[in-house]
N, C-alpha and C positions, 0 to 999 in steps of 0.2 A: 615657875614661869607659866604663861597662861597663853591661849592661843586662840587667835578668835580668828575667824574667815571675814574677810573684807574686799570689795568687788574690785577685781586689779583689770591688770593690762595684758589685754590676748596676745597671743603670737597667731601663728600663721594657719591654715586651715591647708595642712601637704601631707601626704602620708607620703615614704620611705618607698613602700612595698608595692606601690606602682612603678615599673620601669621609668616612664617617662621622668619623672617627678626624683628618682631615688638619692639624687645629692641634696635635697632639701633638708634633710637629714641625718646625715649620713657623718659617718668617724673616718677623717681621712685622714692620713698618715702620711706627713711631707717625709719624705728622703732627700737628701743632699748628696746625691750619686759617689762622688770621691771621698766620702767620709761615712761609707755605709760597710762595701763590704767589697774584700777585695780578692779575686779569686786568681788573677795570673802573677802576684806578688810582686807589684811594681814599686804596692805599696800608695796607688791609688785606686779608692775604691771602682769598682766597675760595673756593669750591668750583668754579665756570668753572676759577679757575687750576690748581687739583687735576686737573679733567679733562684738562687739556693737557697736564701733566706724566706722564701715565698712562706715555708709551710712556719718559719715562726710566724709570720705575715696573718696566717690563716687562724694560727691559734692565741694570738693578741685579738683576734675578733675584729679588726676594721675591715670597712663595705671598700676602700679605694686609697690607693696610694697616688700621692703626689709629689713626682719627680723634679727638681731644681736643675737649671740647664745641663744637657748632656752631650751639647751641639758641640763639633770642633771648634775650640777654643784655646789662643794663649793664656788666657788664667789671666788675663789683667784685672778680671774682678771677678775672680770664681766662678768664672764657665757666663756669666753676664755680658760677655764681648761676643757674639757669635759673630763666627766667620760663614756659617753655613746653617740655613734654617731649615736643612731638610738633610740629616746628615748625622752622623753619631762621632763623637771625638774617639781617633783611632787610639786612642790611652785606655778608652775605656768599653769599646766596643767597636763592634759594626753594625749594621742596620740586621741580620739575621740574627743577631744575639737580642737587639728590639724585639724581633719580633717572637724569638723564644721567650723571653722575661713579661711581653703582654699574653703571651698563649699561658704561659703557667699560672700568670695570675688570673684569667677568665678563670681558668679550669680551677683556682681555686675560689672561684667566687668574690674576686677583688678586681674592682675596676681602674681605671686609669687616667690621671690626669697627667696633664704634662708641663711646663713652664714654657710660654712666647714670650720674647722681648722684642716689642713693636717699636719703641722709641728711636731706639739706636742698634747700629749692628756693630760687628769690630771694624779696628782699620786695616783687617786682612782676606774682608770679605771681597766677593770679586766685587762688586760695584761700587767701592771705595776704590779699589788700585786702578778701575778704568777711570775715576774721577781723577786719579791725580795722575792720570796720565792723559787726559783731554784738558785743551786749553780753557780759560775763564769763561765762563757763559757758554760753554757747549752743556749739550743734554745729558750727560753722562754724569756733569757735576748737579745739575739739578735735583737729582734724585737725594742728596745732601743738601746742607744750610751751609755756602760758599759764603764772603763777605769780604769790600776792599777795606783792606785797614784805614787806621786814621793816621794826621800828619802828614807832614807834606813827602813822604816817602811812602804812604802807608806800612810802616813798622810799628803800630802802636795799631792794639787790637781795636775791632768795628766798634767795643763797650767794655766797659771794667766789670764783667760779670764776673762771680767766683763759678767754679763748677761743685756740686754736692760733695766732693770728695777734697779739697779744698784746691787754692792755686786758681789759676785765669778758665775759663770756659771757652777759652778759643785758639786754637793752636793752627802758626801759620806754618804755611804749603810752602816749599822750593820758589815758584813763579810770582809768591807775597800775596796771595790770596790767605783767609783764613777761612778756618771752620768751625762749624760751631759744637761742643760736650756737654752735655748738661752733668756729663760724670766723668772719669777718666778721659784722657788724651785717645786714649786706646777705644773709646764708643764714642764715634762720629753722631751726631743726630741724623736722623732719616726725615727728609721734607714731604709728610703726609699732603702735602696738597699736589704730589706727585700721582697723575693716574696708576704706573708702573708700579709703586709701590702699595698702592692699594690693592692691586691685582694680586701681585706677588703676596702678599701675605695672605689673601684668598685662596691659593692655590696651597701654599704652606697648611691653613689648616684642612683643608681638604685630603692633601698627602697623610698628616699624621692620625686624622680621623679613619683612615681607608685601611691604615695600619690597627685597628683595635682602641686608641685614645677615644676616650667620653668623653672630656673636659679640658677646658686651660684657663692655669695660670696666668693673666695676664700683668706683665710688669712694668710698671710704672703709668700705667690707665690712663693717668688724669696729664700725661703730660705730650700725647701726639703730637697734636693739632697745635700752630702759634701763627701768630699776626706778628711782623716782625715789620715795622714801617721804614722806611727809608732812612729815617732818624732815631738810633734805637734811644731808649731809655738806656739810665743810668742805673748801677746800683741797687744805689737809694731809693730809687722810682721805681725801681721793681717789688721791693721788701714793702714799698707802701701803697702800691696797691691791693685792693681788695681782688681776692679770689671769689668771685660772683657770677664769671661765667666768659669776663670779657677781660680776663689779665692776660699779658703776650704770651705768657711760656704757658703755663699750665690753667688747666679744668676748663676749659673752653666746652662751652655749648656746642659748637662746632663738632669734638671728639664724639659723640652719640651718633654723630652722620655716622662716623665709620663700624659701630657697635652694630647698628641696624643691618649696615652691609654684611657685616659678622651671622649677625644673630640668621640670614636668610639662607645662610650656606651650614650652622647647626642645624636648622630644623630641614635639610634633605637630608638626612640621616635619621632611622629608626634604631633605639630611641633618641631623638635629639639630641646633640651634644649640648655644653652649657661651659659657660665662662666665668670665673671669679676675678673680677676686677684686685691688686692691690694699685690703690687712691689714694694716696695721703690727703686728703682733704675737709674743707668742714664738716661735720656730722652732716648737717641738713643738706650737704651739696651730695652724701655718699651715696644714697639710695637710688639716683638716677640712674647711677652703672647699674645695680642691678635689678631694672624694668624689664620686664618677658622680653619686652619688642630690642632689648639690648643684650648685655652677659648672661644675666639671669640671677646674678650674685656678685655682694660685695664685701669686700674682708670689711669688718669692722676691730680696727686695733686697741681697743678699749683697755679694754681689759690689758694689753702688753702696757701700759702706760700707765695703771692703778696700783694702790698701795692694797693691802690685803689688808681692805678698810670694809665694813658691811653699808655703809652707805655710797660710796663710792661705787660699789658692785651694784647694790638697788638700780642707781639712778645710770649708770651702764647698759643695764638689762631691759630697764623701763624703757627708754630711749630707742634702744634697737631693735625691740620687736615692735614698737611703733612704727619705726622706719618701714621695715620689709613688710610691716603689714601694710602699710599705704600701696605699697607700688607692687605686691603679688610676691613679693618674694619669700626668703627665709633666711634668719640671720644666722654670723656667723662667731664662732665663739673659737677664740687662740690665745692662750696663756704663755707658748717661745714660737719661735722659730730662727733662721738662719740670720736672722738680722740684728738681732737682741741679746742680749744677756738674760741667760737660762731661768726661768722664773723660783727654781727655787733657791737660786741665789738671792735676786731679787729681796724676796721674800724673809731672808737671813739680815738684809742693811738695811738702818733705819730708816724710815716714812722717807721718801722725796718732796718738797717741800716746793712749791709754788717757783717758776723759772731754772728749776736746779738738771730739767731736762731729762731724757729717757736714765730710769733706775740703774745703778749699778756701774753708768761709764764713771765717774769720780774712782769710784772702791777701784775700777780696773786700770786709770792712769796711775793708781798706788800701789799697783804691780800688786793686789788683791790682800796689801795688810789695814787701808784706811779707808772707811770707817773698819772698824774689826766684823768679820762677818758671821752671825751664829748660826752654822750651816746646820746644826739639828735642827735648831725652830724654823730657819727656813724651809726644809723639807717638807716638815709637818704641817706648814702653812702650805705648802702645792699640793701635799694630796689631797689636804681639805677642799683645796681652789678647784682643783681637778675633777673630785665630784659635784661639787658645785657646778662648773659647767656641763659635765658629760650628765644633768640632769636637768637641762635646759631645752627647751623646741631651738632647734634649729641645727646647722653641719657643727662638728667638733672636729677641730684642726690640731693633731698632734704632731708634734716636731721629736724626731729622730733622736732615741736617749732618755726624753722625758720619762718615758715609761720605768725608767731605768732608776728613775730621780737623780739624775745627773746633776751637778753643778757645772757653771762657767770655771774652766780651766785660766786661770790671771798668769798662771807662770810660764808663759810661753816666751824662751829667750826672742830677742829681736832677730836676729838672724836668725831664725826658721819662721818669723810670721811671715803673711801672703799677701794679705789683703792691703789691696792698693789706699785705704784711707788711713793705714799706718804710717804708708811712707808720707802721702801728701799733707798730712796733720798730724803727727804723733805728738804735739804739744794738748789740741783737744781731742783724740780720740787712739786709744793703742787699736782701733778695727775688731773687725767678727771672727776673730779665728778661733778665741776660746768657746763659741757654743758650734764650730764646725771640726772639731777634735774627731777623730775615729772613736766610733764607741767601743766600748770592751763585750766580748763575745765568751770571751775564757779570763778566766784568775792567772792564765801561765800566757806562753810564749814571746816573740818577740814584738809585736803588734796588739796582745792580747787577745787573739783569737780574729784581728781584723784582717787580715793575711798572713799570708808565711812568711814574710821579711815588717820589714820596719813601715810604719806608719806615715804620710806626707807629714803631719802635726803631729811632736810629741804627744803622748798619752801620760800625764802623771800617773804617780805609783798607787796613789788613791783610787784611781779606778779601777782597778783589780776586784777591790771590795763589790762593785757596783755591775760586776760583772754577769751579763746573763743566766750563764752557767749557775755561777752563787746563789743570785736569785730563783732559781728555777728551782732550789731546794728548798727555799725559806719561806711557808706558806703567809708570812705575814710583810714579806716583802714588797717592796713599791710595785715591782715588774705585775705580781700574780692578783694583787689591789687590781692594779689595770685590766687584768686577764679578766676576773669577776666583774667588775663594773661595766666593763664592752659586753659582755656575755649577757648579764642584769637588762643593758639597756637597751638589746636588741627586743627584750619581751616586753619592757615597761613603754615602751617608745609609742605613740601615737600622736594626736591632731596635736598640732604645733601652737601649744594654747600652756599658759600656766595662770595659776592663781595667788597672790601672794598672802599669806595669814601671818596675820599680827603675835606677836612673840613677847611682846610688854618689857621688850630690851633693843638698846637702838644696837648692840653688839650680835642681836643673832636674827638672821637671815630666815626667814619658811618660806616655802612654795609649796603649792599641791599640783600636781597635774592630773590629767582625765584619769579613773582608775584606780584613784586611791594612792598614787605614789606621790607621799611627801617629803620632799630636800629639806635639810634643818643644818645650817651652819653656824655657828659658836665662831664669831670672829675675834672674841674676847681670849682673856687669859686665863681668865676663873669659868670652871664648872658651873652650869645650871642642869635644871633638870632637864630630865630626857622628858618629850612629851609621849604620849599611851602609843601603840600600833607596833606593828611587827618588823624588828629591827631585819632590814635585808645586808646591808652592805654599812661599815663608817671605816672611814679614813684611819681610826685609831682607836686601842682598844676600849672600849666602855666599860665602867664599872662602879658598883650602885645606885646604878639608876639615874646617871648622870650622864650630862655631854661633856668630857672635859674641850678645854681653849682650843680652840686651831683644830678643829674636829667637823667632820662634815656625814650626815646618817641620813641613809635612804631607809624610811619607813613604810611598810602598807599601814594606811591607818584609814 
């Protein structure tokens, strides 16, 4: 194999090791609070437990963890219905356990982001209960998306909208008013063209910034702001509109009004706080959330959505640090999270295939025997994938387990799943509960080391193997992989810039960046040669001089 240097696509010009700037960067570690760690044994996870886990925290090597809702919540979608946006769910803390769990983590060098859901709150926040106890057209309802039904009774909702989680998007009120969900019955939408609630969320990130948070989350980005006319659309006339800036529900040019307002209440804080938009939206629309004068950052889900294809990944990488480089920013690179199906699953069933939709739900409506899953080569295709990205300019977003090489858990009986898109679709979707499973801590007890009692989600008996503990003896394990390669990347990291060199194979991947560190990925099956320079780190072991398939080697060369 032969390697030639050919003038590629910069990334970003940010260094890490400025305060101001350090999530440009930076390896941050999502938590799913009730599936991390659990310290009063309720058997959901809690913020105590968070704090105790700080010092593995510390010695996995990430710059900042990021927290998934922790707000008082009935769980109508996994802590996503807040009742209270300034408040800690008494299941799993109080606000002085917040603020031991951010003290432990400064002090150990790990900063804080947090999850806001601006879209919608629950239906048990106060300003939902005082809605449905003020009559139609008072102010109270306003702060929501009220609406008279159709029909000559209004009993027939404002529009036949579905809501994301399946079922009607409008659920009517006692007095025959409706409302409007973009998701559960249970998350009311919030009417951003409300002063009151633009303040209110002002004030919100204010509060959790004044508390030690650097960052948020933002959920569901692209869908605040709507134009909703007198006469709604149908359906049909929603699905065929373009998203360009001027569709009723979502990505509205409008939404950046409120980013700006955002962005002026980050920068009174030293160092600045900063916002990660998640957008579902077109590639070229996603860079605006993250403008200085807006977030500052925008998830790009590329990669969740890719086959472990070496063109596929090119033309991912290409793309997105074009993006962030236009508009100042730095991209962002995520292989799971709480949404998806665990990428070394993924990664185990075969190619997805043009309309067949995000990898893995088919194999998981098949209660996890169809297609059949090759859970070795899946692995071995994530650590490969894993250095691949953790050798990339820009943030690196790990989800809770990966470290662990976790699989999506498929056998979760129906009576114990959670997630509300189980119940209102179980014909297309069994929901997110197998990648939000308790991780395993220990090979024994009855949670496996995630509390003293039992688990909210069973934990299969396979996780045992995958357990902390285990790995913590096995230097060749996935867990201590991770440990070296965060550790590798905190010295090899600089200007947000890569180079990509021709490899005379469309199966294997190179980049160089400043310094001499070159990424070399084998998306193949077959062995080539390993190219000259000094092997630091590969995903699996090498031998004769060779990269074997599904292998990814950081070189100084």
């Amino acid at each position: 194999m032969t390697f030639r240097t050919t003038p590629g696509e910069s990334g970003l010009p940010a260094e890490l090791a400025v305060d101001p700037d350090w999530w440009r960067q930076a390896v941050v570690y999502q938590i799913y609070p009730r599936s991390f760690a659990d310290a009063d044994g309720n058997g959901i996870g809690d913020l105590r437990g968070i704090t105790s886990r700080v010092p593995y925290l510390r010695d996995l090597g990430v710059d900042a963890v990021w927290l998934s809702p922790f707000y008082p919540s009935a769980l109508a979608d996994g802590g996503y219905d807040v009742d209270d946006y300034r408040d800690v769910d008494p299941k799993i803390g109080t606000l002085d356990d917040f603020d031991a769990m951010a003290a432990t983590l400064s002090a150990a060098g790990i900063k804080l982001v947090v999850d806001i859901v601006p879209n919608h709150s629950s239906d048990r926040h106060m300003w939902f209960r005082e809605a449905l106890a003020a009559p139609p057209g008072s102010p109270a309802r306003d702060r929501y998306i009220f609406r008279e039904g159709n029909g000559p009774d209004g009993s027939l909702p404002p529009a036949d909208w579905t809501s994301a989680f399946g079922g009607p998007a409008w659920t009517r009120v006692p007095d025959g008013q409706w409302y409007l969900h973009t998701f559960a019955r249970e998350q009311p939408d919030l009417n951003w063209d409300h002063p009151q609630v633009r303040e209110d969320f002002l004030r919100t990130l204010r509060f959790w910034s004044d508390r030690g948070v650097h960052g948020f989350r933002v959920d569901v980005a692209n869908g605040l702001v709507k134009n909703l006319p007198e006469k709604l659309p149908t359906q049909a006339e929603l699905d065929a509109t373009p998203q360009d800036g001027h569709h009723p529900l979502l990505d509205r040019d409008e939404v950046h009004e409120v980013y700006e307002a955002w962005r002026e209440v980050f920068d009174e804080y030293d160092p600045p706080r900063f916002g990660i938009a998640e957008a579902w939206v077109a590639p070229e629309r996603r860079a605006r959330y993250a403008s200085p004068r807006g977030l500052g950052q925008a998830f790009n889900f590329d990669l969740l959505e890719a086959n472990f294809d070496a063109g596929e990944f090119r033309e991912i990488v290409t793309f997105n640090l074009e993006s962030a480089r236009k508009v100042g920013s730095s991209s962002t690179w995520v292989l799971s999270n709480h949404d998806v199906v665990r990428h070394a699953t993924r990664y185990g069933l075969p190619h997805a295939v043009g309309g067949e939709g995000r990898i893995g739900v088919r194999w998981l409506l098949n209660g996890g025997r169809e297609p059949v899953l090759d859970a070795e080569a899946g692995l071995r295709r994530a650590r490969a994938a894993t250095l691949f990205k953790l050798a990339l300019p820009g943030s690196a977003y790990l989800y809770q387990g990966e470290e662990l090489g976790l699989h999506e858990v498929a056998e979760i009986p129906d009576e114990a799943r959670q997630d509300p898109a189980f119940f209102r679709g179980r014909e297309v979707s069994v929901g997110r509960d197998g990648c939000r499973v308790p991780i395993p801590w220990t090979a024994e007890g009855p949670s496996l080391g995630f509390g003293p009692g039992q688990a909210h989600l069973p934990q299969p008996s396979w996780f045992a193997d995958y357990a902390v503990s285990v790995q913590e003896e096995d230097q060749g394990s996935t867990l201590n992989l991770y440990r070296r390669a965060l550790e590798l990347r905190r010295g090899l990291r600089n200007e947000g810039s890569l180079e990509w060199v021709e490899t005379g194979t469309g199966q294997v991947l190179a980049f160089r960046r400043p310094g001499g560190w070159l990424c070399v990925t084998n998306f193949g099956d077959l062995p080539v040669d390993l190219p000259e320079g000094e092997v630091l780190l590969s995903s699996a072991p090498l031998t004769g001089g060779l990269l074997p398939g599904a292998t990814t080697v950081w070189l100084r060369a």
